[in-house]
KOLMAR-530434 format. One line per 10 residues: number of its first residue (from 1); their letters; for each residue x, y, z of N, C-alpha, C, O, CB. Coordinates in steps of 0.1 Angstrom, whole numbers, padded with zeros to 4 digits. Each point is the difference from the previous one (the first is absolute). Glycine has a CB too. Example, Ala and Ser with C-alpha at 12.3 -4.5 7.8 and 13.67 -1.06 7.14 Angstrom:
// residues 2
1) AS) 0132/-0057/0078/-0009/0012/0000/0009/0012/0000/0010/0000/0007/-0029/-0012/0005  0015/0023/-0019/0009/0011/0000/-0008/0011/0008/0005/0011/0001/0007/-0017/-0023
***
This chain:
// residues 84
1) XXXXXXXXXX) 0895/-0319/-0092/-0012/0006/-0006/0003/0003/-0014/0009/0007/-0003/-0016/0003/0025  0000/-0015/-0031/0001/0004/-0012/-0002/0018/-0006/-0007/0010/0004/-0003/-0037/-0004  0021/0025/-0010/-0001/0014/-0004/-0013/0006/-0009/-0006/-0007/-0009/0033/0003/0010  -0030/0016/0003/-0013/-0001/-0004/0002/0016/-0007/0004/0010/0006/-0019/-0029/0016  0012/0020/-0039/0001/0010/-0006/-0013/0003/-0006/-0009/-0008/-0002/0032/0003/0000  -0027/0023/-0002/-0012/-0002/-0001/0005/0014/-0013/0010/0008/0001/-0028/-0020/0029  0008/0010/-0041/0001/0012/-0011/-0011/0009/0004/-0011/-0004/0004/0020/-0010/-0025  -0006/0025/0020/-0009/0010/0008/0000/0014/-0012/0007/0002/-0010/0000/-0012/0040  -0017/0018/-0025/0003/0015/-0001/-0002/0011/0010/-0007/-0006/0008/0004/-0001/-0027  0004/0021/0023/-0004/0007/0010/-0014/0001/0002/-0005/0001/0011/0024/0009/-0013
11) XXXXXXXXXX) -0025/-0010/-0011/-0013/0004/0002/-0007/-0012/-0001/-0007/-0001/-0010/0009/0023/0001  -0003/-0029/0015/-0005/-0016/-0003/-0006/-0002/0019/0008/-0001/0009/0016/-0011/-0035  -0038/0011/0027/-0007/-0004/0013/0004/-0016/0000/0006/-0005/0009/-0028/0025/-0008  0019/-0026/-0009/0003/-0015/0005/0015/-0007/0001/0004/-0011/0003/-0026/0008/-0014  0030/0016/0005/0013/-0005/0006/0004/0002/0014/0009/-0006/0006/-0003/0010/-0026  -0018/0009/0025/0008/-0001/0013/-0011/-0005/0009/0004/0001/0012/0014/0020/-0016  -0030/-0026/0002/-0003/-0012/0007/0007/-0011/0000/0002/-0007/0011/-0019/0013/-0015  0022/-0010/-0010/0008/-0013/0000/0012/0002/0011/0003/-0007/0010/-0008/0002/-0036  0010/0016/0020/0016/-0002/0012/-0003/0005/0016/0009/-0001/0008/0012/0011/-0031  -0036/-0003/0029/-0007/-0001/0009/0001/-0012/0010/0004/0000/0011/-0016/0012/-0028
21) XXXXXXXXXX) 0006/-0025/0007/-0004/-0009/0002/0014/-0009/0003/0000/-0008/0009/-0024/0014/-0023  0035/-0004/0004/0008/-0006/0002/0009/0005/0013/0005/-0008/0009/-0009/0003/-0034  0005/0015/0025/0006/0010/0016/0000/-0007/0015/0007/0000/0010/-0018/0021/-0022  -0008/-0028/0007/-0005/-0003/0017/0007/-0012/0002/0004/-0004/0011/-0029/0013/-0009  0027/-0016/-0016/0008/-0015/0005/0018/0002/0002/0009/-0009/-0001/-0031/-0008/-0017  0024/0030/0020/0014/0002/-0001/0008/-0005/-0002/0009/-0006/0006/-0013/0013/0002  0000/-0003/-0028/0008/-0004/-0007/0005/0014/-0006/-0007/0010/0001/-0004/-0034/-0003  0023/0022/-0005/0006/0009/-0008/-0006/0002/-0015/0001/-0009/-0008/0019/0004/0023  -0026/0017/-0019/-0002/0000/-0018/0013/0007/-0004/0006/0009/0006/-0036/-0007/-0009  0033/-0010/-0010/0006/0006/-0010/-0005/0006/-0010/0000/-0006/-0011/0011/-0006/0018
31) XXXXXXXXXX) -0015/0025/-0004/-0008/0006/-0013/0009/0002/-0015/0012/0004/-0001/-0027/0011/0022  0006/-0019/-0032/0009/0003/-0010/-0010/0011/-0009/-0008/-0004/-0008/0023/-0023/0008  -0013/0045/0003/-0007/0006/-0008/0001/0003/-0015/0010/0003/-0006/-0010/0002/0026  -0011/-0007/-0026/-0004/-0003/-0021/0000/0016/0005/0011/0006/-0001/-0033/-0033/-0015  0012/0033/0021/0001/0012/-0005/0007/0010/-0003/-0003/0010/-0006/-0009/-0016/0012  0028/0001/0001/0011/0007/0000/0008/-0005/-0009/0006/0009/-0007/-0007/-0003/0028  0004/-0019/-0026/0003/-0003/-0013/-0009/-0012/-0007/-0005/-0011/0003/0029/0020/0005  -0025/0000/-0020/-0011/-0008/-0012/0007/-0021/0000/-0005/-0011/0000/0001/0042/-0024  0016/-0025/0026/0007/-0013/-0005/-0004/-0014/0009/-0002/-0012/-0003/0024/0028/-0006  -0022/-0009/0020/-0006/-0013/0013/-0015/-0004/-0003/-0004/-0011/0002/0017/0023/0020
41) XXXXXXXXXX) -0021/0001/-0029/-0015/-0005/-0002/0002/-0015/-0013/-0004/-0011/0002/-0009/0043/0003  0018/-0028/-0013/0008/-0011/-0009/-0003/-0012/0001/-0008/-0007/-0005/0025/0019/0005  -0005/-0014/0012/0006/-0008/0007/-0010/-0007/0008/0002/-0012/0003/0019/0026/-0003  -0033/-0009/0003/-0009/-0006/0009/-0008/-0004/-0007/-0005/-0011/0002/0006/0022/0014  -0004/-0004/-0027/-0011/-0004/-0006/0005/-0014/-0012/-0008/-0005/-0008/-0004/0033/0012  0024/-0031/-0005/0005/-0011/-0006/0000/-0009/0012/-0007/-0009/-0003/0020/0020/-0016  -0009/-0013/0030/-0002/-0006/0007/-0006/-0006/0007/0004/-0010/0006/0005/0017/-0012  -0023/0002/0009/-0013/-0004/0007/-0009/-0002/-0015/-0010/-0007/-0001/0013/0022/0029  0001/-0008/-0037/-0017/-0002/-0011/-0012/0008/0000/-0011/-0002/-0006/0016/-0019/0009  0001/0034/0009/-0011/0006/0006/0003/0018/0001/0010/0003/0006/-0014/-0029/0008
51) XXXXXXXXXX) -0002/0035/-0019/0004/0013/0000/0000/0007/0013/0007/0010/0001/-0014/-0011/-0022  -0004/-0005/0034/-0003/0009/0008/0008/0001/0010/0011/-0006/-0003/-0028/0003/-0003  0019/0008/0016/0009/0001/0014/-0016/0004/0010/-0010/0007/-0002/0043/0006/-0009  -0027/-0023/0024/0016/-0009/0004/0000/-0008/-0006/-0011/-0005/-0001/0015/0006/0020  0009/-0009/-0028/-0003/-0015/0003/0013/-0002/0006/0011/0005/0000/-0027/-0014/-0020  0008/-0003/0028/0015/-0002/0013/0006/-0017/0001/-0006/-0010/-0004/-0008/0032/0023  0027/-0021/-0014/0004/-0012/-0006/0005/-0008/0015/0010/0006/0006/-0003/0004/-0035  -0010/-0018/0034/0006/-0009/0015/0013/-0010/-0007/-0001/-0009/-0008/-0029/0006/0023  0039/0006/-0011/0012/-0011/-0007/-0004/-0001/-0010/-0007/0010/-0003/0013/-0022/0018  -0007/0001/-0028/0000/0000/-0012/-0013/0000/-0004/-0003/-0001/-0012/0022/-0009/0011
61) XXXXXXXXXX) -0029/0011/0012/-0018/-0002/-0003/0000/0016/-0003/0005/0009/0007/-0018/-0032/0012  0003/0024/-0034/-0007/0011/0003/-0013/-0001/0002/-0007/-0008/-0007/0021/0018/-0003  -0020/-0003/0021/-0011/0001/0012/-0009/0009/-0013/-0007/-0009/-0004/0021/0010/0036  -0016/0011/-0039/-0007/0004/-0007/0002/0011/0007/0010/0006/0002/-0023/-0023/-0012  -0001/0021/0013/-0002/0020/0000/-0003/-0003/0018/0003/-0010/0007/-0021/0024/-0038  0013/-0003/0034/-0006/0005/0009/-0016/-0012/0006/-0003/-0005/0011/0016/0033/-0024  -0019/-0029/0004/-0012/-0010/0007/0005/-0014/-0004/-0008/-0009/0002/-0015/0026/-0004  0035/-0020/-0003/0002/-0014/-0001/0008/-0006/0012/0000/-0012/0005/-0001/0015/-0029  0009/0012/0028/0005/-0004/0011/-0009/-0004/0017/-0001/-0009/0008/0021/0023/-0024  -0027/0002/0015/-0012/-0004/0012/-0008/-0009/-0002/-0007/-0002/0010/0006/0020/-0004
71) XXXXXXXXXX) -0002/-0030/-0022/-0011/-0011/0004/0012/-0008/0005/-0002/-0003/0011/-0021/0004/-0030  0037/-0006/0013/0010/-0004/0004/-0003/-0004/0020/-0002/-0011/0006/0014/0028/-0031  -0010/-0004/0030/0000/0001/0011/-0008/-0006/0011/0003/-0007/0010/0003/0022/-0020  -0018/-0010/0002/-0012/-0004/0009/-0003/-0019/-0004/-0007/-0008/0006/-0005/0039/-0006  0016/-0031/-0009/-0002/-0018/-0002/0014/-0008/0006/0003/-0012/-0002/-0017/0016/-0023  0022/0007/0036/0011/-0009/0009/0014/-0001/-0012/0011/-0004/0004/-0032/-0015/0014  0019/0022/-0026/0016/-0004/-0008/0010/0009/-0002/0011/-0004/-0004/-0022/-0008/-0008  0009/0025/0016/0009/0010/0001/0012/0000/0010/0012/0004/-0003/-0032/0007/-0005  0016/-0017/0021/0011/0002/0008/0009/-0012/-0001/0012/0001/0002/-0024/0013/0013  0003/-0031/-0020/0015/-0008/-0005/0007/0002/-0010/0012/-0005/0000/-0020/-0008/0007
81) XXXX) 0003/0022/-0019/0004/0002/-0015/0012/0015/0011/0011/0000/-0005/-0042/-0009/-0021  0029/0016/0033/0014/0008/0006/0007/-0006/0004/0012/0003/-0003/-0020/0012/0009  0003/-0028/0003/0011/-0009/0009/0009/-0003/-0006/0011/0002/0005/-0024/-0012/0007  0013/0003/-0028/0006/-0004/-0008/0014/0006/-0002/0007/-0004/-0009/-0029/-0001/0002
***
């Protein structure tokens, strides 16, 4: 199963739909909290291009936020993009 990491914060509802969502297919999240250090927000935002949380990453794919992953889902690509 691919390792599956997600940038989050505590107070964030679509992070914990996302890792929700990710739970039922029992999978493991690797939360990486910005709000606890600025330096990870950084880090994400150089690397996705994108300020918000979640953005979550399946092996070297990043999946996006929270509704990129559930359209993801529901269009069947989520559970081979884990298989991986």
């Amino acid at each position: 199963m691919a390792e599956v990491i997600m940038y989050s914060t505590a107070s964030c509802p679509y992070c914990v739909m996302a890792e929700k969502l990710l739970l039922n297919k029992d999978v493991e999240v690797t939360k990486i909290r910005v709000d606890l250090d600025p330096a990870q927000r950084s880090i994400m935002m150089e690397r996705t291009g994108r300020r918000t949380v979640p953005q979550i990453y399946i092996g070297d794919t990043h999946v996006g936020g929270y509704d990129d992953l559930s359209a993801l889902d529901k269009a069947g690509g989520l559970d081979p993009l884990l298989a991986s």
